[in-house]
C-alpha positions as a Markdown table, in Angstrom:
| # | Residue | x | y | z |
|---|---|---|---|---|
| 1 | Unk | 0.0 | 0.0 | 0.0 |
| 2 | Unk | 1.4 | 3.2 | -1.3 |
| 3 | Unk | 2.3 | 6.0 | 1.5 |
| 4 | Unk | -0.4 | 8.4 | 1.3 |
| 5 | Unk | 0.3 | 12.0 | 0.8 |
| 6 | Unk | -2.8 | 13.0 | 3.5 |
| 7 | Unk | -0.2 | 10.8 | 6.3 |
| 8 | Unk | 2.6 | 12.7 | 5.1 |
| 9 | Unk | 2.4 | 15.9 | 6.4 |
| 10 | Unk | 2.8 | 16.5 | 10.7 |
| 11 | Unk | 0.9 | 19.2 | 11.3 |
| 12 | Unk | -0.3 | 21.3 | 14.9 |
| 13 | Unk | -3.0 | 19.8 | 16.5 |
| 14 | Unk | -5.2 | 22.5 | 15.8 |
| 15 | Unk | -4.3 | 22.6 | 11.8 |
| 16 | Unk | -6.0 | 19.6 | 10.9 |
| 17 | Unk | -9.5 | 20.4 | 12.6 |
| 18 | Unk | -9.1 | 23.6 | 10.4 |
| 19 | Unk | -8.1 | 22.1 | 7.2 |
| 20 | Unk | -10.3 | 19.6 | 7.1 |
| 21 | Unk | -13.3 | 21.6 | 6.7 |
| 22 | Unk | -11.1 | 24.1 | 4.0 |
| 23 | Unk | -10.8 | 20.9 | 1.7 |
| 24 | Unk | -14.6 | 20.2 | 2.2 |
| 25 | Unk | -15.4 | 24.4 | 1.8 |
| 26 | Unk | -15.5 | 23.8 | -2.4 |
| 27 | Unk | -18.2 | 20.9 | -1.8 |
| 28 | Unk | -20.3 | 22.6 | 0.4 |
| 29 | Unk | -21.1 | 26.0 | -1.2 |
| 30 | Unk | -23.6 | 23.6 | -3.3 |
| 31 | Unk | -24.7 | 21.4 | -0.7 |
| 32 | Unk | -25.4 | 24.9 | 1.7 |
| 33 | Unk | -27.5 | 26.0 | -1.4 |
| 34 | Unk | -30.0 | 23.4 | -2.1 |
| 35 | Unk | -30.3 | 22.6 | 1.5 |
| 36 | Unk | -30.7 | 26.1 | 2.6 |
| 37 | Unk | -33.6 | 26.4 | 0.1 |
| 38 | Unk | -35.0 | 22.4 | 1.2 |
| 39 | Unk | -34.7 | 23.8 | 4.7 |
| 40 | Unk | -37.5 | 26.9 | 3.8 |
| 41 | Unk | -39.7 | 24.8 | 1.6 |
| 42 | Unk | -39.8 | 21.8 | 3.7 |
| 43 | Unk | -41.3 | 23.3 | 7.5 |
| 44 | Unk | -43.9 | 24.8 | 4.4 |
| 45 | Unk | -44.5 | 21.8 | 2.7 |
| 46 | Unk | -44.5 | 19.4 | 5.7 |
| 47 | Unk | -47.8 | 21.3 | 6.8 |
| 48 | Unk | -49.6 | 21.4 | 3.7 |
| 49 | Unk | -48.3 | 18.0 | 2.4 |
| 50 | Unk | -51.1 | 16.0 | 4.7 |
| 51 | Unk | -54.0 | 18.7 | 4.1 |
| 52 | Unk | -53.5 | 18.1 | 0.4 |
| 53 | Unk | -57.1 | 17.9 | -0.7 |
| 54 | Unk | -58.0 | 21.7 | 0.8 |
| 55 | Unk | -55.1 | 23.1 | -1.2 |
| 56 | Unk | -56.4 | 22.4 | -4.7 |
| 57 | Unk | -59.7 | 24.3 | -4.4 |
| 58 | Unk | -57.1 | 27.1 | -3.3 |
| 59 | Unk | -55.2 | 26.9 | -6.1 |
| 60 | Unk | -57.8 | 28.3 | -8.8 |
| 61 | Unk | -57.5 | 31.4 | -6.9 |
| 62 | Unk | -54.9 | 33.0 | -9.2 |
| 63 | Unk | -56.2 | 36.7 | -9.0 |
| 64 | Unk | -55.2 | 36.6 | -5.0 |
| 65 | Unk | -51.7 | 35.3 | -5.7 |
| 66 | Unk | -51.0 | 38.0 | -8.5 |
| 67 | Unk | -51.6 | 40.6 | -5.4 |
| 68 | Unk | -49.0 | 38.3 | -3.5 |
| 69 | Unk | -45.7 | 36.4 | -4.3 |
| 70 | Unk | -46.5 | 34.0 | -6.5 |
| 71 | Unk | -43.3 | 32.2 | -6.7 |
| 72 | Unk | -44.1 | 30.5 | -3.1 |
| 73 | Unk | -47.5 | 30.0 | -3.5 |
| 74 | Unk | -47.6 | 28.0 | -6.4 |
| 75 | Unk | -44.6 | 26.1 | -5.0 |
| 76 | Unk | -46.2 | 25.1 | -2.4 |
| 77 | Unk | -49.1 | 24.0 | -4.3 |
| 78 | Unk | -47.6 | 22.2 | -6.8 |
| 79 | Unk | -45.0 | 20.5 | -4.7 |
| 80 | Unk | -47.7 | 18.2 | -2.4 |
| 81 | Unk | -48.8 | 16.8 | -6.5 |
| 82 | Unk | -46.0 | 13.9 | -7.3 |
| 83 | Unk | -46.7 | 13.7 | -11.1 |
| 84 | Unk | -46.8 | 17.2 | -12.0 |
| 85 | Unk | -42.8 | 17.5 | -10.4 |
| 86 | Unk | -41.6 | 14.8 | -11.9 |
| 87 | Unk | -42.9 | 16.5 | -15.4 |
| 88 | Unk | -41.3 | 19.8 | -14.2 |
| 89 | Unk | -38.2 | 18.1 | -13.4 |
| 90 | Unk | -37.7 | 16.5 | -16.8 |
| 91 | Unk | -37.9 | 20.5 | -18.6 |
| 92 | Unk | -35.5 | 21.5 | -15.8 |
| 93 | Unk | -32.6 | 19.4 | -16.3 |
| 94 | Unk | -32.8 | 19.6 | -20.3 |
| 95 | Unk | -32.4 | 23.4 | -19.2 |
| 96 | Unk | -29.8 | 22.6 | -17.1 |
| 97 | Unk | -28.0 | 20.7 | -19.5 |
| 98 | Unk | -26.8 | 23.3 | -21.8 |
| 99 | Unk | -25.9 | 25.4 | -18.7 |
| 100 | Unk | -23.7 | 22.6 | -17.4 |
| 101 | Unk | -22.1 | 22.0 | -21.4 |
| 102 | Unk | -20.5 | 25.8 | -20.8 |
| 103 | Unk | -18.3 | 25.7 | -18.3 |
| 104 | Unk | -17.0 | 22.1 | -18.9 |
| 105 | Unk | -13.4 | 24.0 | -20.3 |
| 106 | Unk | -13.3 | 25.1 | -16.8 |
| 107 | Unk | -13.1 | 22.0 | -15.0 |
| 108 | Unk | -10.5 | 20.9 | -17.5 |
| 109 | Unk | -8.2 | 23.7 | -17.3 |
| 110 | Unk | -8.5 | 23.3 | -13.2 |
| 111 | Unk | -7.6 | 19.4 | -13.8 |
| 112 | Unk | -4.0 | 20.8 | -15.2 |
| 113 | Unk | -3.5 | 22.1 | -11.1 |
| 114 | Unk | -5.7 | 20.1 | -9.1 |
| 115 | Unk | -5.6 | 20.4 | -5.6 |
| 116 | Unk | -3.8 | 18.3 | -2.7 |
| 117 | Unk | -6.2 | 15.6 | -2.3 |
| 118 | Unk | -7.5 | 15.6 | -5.8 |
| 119 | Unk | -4.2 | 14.7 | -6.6 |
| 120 | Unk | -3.4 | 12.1 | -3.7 |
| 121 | Unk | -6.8 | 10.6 | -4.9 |
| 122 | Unk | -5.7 | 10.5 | -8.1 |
| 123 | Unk | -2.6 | 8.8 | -7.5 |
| 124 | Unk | -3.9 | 6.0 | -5.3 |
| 125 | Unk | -6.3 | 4.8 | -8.4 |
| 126 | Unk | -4.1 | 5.1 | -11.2 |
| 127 | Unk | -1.5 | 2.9 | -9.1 |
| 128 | Unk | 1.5 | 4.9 | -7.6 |
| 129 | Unk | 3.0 | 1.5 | -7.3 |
| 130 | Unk | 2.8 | 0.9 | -10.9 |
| 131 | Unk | 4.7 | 4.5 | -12.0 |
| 132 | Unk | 7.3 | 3.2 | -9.5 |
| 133 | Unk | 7.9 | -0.1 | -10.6 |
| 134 | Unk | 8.3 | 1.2 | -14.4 |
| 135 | Unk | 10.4 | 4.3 | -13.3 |
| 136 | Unk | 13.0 | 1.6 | -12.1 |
| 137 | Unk | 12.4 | -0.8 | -14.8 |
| 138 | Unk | 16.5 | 0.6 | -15.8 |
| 139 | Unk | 17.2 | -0.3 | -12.4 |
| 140 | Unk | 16.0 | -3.8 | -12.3 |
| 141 | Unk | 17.3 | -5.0 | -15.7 |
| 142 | Unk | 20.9 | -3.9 | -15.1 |
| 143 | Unk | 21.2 | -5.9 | -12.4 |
| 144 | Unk | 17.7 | -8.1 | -11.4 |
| 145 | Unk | 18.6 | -10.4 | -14.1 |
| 146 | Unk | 22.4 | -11.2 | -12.9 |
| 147 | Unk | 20.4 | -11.7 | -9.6 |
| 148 | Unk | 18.2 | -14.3 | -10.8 |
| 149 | Unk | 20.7 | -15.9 | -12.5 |
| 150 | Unk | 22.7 | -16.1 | -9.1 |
| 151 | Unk | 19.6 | -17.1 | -6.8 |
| 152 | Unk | 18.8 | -19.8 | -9.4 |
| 153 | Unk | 21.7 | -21.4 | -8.9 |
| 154 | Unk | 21.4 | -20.8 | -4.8 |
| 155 | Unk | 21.4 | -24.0 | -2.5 |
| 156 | Unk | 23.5 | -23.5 | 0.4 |
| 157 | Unk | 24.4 | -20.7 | 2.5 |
| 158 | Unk | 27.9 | -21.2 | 3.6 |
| 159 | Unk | 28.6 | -21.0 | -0.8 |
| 160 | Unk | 31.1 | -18.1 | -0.5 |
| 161 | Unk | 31.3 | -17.8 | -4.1 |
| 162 | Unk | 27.4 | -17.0 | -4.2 |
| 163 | Unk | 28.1 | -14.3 | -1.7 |
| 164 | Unk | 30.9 | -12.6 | -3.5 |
| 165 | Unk | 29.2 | -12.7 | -6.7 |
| 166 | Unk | 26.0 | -11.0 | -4.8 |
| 167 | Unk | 28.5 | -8.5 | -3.9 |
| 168 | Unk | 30.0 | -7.8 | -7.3 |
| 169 | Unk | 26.4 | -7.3 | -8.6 |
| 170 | Unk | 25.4 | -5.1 | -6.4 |
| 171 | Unk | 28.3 | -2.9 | -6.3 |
| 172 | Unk | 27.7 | -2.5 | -10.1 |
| 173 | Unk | 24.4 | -0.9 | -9.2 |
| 174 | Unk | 25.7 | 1.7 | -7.7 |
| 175 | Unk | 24.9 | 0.4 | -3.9 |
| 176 | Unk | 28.1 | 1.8 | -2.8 |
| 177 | Unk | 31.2 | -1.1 | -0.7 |
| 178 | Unk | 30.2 | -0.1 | 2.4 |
| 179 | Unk | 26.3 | -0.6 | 2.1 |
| 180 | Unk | 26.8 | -3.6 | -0.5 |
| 181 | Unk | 29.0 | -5.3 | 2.4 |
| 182 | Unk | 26.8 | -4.1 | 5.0 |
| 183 | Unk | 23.3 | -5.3 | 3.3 |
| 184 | Unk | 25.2 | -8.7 | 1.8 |
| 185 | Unk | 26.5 | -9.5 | 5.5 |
| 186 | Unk | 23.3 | -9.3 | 7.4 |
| 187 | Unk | 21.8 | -11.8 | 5.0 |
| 188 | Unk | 24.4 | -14.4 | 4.9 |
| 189 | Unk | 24.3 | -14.5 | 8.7 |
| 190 | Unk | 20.5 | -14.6 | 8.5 |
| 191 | Unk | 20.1 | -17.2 | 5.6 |
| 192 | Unk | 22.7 | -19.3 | 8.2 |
| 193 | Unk | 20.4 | -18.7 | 11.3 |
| 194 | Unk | 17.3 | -19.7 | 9.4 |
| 195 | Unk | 19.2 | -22.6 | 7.1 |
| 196 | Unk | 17.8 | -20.9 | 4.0 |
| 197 | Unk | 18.4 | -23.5 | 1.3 |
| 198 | Unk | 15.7 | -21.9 | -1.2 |
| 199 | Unk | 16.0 | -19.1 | -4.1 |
| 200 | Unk | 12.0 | -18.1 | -3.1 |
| 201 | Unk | 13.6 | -17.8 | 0.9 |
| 202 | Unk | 16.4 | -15.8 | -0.7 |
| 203 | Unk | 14.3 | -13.1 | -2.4 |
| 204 | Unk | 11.8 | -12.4 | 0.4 |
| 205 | Unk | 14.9 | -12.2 | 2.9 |
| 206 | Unk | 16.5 | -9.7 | 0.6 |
| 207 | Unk | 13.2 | -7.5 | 0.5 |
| 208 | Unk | 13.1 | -7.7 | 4.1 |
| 209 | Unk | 16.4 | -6.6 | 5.0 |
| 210 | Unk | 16.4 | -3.9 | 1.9 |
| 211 | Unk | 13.4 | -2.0 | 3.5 |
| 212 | Unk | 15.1 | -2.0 | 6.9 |
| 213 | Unk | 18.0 | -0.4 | 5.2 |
| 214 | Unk | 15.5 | 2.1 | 3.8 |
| 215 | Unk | 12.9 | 3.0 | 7.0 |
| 216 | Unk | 13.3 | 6.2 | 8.2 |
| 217 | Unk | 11.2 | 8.9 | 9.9 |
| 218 | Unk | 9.8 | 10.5 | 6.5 |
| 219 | Unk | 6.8 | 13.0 | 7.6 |
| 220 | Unk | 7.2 | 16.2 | 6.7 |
| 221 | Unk | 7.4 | 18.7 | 9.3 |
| 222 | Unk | 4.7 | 21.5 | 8.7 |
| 223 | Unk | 3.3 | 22.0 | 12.6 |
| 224 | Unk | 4.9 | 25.8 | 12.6 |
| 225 | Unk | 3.2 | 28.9 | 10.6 |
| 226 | Unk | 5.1 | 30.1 | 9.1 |
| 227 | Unk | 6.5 | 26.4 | 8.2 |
| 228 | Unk | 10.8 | 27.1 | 6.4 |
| 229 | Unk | 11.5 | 24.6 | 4.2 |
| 230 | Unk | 15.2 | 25.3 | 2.8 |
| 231 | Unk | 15.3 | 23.7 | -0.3 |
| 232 | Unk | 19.3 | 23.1 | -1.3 |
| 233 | Unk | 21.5 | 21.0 | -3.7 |
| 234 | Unk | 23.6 | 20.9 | -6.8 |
| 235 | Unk | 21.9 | 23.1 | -10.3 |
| 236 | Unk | 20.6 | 20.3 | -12.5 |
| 237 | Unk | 19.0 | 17.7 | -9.5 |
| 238 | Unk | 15.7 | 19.3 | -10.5 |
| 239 | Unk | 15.3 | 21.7 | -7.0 |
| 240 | Unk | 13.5 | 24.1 | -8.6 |
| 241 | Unk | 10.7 | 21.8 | -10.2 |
| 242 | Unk | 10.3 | 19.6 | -7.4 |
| 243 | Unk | 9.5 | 23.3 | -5.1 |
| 244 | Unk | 7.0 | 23.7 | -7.6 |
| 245 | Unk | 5.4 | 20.4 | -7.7 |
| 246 | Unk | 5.6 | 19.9 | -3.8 |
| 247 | Unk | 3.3 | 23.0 | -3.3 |
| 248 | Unk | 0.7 | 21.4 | -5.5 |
| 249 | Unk | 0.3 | 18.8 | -2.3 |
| 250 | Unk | 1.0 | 21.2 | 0.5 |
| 251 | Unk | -1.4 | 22.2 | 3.1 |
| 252 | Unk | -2.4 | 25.3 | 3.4 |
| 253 | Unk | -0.9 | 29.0 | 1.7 |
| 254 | Unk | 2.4 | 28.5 | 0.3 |
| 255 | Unk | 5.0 | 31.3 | -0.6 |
| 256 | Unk | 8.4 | 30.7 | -3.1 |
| 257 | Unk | 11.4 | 32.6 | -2.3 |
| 258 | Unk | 14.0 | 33.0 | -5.1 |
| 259 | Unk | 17.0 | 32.6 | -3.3 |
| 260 | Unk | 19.0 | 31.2 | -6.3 |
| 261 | Unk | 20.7 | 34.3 | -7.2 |
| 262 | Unk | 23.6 | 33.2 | -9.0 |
| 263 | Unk | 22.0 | 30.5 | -12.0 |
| 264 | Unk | 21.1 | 32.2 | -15.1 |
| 265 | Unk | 17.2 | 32.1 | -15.1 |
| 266 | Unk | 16.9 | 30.7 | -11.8 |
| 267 | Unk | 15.0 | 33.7 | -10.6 |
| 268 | Unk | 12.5 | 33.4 | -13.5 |
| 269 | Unk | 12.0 | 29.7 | -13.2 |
| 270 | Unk | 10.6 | 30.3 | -9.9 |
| 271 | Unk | 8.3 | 33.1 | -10.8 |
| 272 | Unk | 6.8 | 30.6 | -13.7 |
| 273 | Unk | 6.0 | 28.3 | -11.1 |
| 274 | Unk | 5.0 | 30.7 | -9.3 |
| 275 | Unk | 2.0 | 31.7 | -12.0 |
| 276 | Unk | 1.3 | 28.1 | -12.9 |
| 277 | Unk | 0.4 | 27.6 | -8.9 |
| 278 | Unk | -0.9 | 30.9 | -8.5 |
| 279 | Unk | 1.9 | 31.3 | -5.4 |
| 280 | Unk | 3.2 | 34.4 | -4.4 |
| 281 | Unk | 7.4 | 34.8 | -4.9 |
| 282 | Unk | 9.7 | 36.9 | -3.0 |
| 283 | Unk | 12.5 | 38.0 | -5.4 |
| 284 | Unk | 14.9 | 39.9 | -6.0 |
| 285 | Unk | 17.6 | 40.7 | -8.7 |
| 286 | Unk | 20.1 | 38.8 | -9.7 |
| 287 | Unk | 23.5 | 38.8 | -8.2 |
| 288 | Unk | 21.2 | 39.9 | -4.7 |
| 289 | Unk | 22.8 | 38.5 | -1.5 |
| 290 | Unk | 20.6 | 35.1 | -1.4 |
| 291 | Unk | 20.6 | 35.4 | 3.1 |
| 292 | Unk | 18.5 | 39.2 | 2.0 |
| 293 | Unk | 16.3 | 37.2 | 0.1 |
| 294 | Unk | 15.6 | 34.8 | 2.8 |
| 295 | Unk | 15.0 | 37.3 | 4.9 |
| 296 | Unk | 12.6 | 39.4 | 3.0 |
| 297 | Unk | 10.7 | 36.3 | 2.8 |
| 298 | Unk | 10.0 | 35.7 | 5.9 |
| 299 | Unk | 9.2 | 38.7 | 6.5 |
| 300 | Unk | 6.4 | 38.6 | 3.8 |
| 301 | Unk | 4.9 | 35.1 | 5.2 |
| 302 | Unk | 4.5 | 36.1 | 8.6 |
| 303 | Unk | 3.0 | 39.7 | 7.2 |
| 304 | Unk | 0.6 | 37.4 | 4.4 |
| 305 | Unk | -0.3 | 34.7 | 7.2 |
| 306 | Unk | 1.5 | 32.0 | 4.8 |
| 307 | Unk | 1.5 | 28.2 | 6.1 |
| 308 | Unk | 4.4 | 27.6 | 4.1 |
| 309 | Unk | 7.4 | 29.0 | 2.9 |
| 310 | Unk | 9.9 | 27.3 | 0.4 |
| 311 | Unk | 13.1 | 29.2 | 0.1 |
| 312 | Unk | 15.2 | 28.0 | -3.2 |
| 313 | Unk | 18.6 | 28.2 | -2.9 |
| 314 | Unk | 21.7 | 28.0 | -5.4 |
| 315 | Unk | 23.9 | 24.7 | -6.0 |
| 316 | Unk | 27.2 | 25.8 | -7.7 |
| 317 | Unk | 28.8 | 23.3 | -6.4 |
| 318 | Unk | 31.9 | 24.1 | -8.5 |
| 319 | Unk | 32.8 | 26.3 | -6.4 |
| 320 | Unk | 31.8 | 25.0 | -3.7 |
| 321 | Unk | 33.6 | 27.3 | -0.5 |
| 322 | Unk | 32.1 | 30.0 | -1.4 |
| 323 | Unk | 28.1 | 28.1 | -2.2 |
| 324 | Unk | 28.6 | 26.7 | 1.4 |
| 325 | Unk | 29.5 | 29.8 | 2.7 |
| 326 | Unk | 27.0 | 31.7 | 1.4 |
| 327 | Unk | 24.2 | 28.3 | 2.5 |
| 328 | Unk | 25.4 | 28.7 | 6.2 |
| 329 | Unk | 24.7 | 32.6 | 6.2 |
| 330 | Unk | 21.2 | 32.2 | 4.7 |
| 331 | Unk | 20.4 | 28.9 | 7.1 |
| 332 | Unk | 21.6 | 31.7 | 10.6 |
| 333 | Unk | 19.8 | 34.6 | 9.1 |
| 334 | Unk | 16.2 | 31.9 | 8.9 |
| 335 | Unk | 17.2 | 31.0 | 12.8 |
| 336 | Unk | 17.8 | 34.9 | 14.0 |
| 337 | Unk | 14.4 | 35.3 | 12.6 |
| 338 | Unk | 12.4 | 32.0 | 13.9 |
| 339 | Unk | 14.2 | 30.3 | 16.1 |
| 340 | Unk | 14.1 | 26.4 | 15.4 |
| 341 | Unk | 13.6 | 27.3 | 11.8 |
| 342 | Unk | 14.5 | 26.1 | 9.3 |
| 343 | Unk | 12.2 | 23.5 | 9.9 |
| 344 | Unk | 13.0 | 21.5 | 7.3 |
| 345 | Unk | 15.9 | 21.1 | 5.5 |
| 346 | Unk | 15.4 | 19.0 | 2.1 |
| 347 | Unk | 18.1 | 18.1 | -0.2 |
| 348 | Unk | 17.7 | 16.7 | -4.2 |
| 349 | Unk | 19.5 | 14.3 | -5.0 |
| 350 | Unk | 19.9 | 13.4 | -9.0 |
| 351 | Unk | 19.7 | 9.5 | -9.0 |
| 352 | Unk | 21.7 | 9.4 | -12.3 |
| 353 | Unk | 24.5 | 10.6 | -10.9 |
| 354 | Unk | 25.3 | 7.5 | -8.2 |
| 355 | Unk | 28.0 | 7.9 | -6.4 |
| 356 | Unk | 28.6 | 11.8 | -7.2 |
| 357 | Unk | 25.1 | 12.3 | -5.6 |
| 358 | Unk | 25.7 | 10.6 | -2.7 |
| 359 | Unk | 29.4 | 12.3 | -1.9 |
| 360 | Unk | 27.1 | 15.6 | -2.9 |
| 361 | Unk | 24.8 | 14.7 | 0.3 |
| 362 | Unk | 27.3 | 14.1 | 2.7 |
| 363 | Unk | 28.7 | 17.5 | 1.7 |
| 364 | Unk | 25.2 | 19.1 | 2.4 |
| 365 | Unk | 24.7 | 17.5 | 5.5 |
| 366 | Unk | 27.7 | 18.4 | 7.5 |
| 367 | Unk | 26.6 | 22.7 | 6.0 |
| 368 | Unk | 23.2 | 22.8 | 6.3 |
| 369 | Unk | 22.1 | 19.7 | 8.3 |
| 370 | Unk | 19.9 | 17.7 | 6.6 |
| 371 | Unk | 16.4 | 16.8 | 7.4 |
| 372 | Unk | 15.5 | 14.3 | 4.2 |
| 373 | Unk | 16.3 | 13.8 | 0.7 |
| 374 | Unk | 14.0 | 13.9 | -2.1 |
| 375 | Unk | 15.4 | 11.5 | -4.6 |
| 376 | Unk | 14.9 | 12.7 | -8.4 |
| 377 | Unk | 15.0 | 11.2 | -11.8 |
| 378 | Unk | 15.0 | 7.6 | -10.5 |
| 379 | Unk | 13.0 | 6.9 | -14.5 |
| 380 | Unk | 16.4 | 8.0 | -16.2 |
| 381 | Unk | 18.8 | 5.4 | -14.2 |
| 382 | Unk | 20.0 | 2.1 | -13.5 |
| 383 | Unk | 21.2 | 3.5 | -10.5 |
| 384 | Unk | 18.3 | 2.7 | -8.1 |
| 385 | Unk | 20.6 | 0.8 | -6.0 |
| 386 | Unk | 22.0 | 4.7 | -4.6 |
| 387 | Unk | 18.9 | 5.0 | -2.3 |
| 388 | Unk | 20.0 | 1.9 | -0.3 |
| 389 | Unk | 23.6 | 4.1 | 0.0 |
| 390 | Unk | 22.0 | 7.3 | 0.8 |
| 391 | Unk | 20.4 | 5.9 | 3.6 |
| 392 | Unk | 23.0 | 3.7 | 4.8 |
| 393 | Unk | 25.5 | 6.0 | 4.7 |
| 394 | Unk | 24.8 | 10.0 | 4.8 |
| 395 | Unk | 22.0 | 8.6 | 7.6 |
| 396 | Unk | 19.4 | 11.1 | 6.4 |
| 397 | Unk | 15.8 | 9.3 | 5.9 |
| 398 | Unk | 14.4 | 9.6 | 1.8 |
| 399 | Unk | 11.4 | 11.6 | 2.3 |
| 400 | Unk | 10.0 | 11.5 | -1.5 |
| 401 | Unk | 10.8 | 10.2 | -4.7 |
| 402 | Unk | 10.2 | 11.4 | -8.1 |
| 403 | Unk | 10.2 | 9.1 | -11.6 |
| 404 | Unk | 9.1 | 11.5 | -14.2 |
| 405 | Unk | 8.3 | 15.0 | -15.5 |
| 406 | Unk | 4.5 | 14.8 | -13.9 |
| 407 | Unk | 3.4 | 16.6 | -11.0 |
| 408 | Unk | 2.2 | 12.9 | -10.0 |
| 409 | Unk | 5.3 | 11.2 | -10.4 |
| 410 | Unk | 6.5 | 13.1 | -6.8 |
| 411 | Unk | 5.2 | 11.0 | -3.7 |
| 412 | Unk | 6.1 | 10.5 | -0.3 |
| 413 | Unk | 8.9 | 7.7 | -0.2 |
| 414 | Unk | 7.6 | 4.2 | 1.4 |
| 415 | Unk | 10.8 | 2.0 | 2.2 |
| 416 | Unk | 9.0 | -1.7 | 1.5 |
| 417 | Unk | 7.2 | -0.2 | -1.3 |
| 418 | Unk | 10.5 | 1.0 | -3.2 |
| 419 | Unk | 12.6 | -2.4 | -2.1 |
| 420 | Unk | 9.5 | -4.6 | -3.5 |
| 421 | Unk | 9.7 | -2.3 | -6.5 |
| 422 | Unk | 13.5 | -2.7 | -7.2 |
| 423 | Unk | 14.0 | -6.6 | -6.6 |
| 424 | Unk | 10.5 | -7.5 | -7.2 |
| 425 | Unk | 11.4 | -9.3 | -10.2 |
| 426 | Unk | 13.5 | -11.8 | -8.7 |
């Protein structure tokens, strides 16, 4: 069962009370309409209803109801007769029906930016667990199918040949030494203890001791108002777009702040996702110190009321003294302001890049000090293998995943969901 994106998110314990009836506030507008007019016409109807025979001699009297309203009265005696509504209803709803054909573009240019639980609801029945499984279909085949070949052949434990090969393969995946011998010595030991003797055993042990690997705490922290999420790592991990599709699923106002002033277009970027969300951005021009930035943002949020606040930063990490430099300024500049904040701390990590990304991660952490990673691009790999090293090793929990372009392919990251997906075809 995927991880829902409505038990993501740890919120105050008097958000949720008020949030719960927001989400409901764009059903009920029609609900509080026809109810509000049930509500007069029933305590009128309810009275007349059993006295139905003395109302039809009053109905011929139409020159006394010209003098008074007539919409009531003839409501009221017309409503009590069962066959003549059900003939008014019929000319009603053809009525209605071109009414309705009109603002169907509407509906379909609101699809394009649905809201939080439209989406979430939308994910669970297309099959989040389907996108996942496809977008580390690269994954699996560069190294699933060396593993079947090796399991087939499994029969005994103690083989250390079958356990060097296991290590070989999955140090080509990009699992890292240290986790590969990590991961490959807990299951020996365990495929002793339990006298494992069968490829079927084999698989489900490796699933099992994968997600263990993987589980971490992964809710996101959004119990403060305003709620600072700094959003850092190296240009081209996709840290701008994935700001831009988190606050579709966010709860609550959200505000951008531009704090990438170094990247060409980075400012810009923002401010298009920005439009497309119909969030506000703090900017400012480029080459602007990126802690002032910060700063005016905060500012801004507390001033608007904003839930939310998503502070972009820049990822140069080619010159990388001065881009942690310049992260540790803005990160003491958010604290002076709220103490405790940032709240969150999220770093994206570009799965194609292995190894790279997870050296990049373990430079982040020891700056800015991680609260989880957002793994991207996991469709364009084979190197699915890296979240098993990120975890084990920069010991910062994977909070969400992304495996394409679509503001849908972002979810919350589930640890038995992603280690079924990756050996699942064993």
């Amino acid at each position: 069962m995927a991880r829902s994106w409505r038990n993501f998110f740890r919120r105050s314990k008097d958000e949720p009370e008020v949030q719960s009836p927001t989400a409901t506030e764009t059903e009920a507008p029609p609900e509080a309409e026809g109810s509000a007019n049930g509500d007069v016409a029933v305590p009128e109807v309810d009275a007349p209803e059993p006295v139905a025979p003395e109302d039809l001699p009053e109905a011929p009297s139409v020159d006394d109801v010209d003098a008074e309203p007539v919409g009531p009265v003839q409501e009221e005696d017309f409503e009590p007769v069962e066959p003549p509504r059900e003939e008014a209803l019929e000319p009603e709803e053809v009525e209605s029906e071109p009414e309705v054909a009109e603002p169907l573009p509407e509906p379909t240019a609101i699809e394009e930016e649905p809201g939080a639980e439209a989406i979430a609801e939308e994910q669970e029945s297309a099959g989040w667990f389907g996108r996942l499984r496809r977008g580390l279909t690269r994954s699996r085949e560069s190294f699933v199918g060396q593993l079947n070949a090796a399991v087939a052949e499994f029969k005994d434990a103690e083989d250390e040949e079958f356990w060097e090969r296991v290590e070989e393969i999955l140090v080509s995946a990009d699992v890292g030494v240290p986790t590969t011998a990590k991961l490959v010595a807990e299951l020996e030991q365990e495929a002793l203890r339990r006298n494992i003797t069968s490829g079927a055993e084999l698989k489900r042990l490796m699933v099992e001791h994968a997600t263990r690997m993987l589980e971490g705490p992964v809710e996101l922290d959004v119990s403060h108002k305003p709620t600072v999420i700094l959003m850092v790592g190296v240009n081209g991990t996709g840290k701008t777009t994935t700001i831009g599709k988190l606050s579709r699923f966010l709860p609550g106002t959200t505000m951008f702040a531009a704090g990438d002033t170094f990247r060409a277009a980075a400012i810009e970027q923002l401010q298009q996702w920005g439009e497309r969300t119909s969030t506000p951005v703090v900017a400012r021009d480029r080459g602007a110190d990126a802690a002032a930035v910060a700063h005016d943002s905060i500012e801004a949020a507390r001033r608007e009321g904003t839930d939310v606040l998503l502070i972009d930063t820049a990822g140069r990490l080619h010159t990388k003294v001065n881009l942690m430099a310049e992260l540790d300024k803005v990160h003491r500049v958010i604290g002076r302001q709220i103490p405790g904040a940032p709240h969150e701390v999220l770093m994206t990590v570009d799965a194609t890049t292995g190894q790279n990304g997870l050296r990049q991660a373990k430079m982040f952490q020891e700056v800015a000090g991680l609260t989880g990673i957002i793994l991207t691009k996991l469709d364009g790999t084979a190197k699915g293998g890296i979240a098993l090293a990120i975890a084990n090793e920069v010991g910062v929990p994977i909070k969400l995943i992304s495996v394409g372009e679509k503001v849908e392919d972002l979810h919350p990251f589930d640890a038995r969901e992603f280690a079924e997906a990756l050996f699942g075809d064993l």
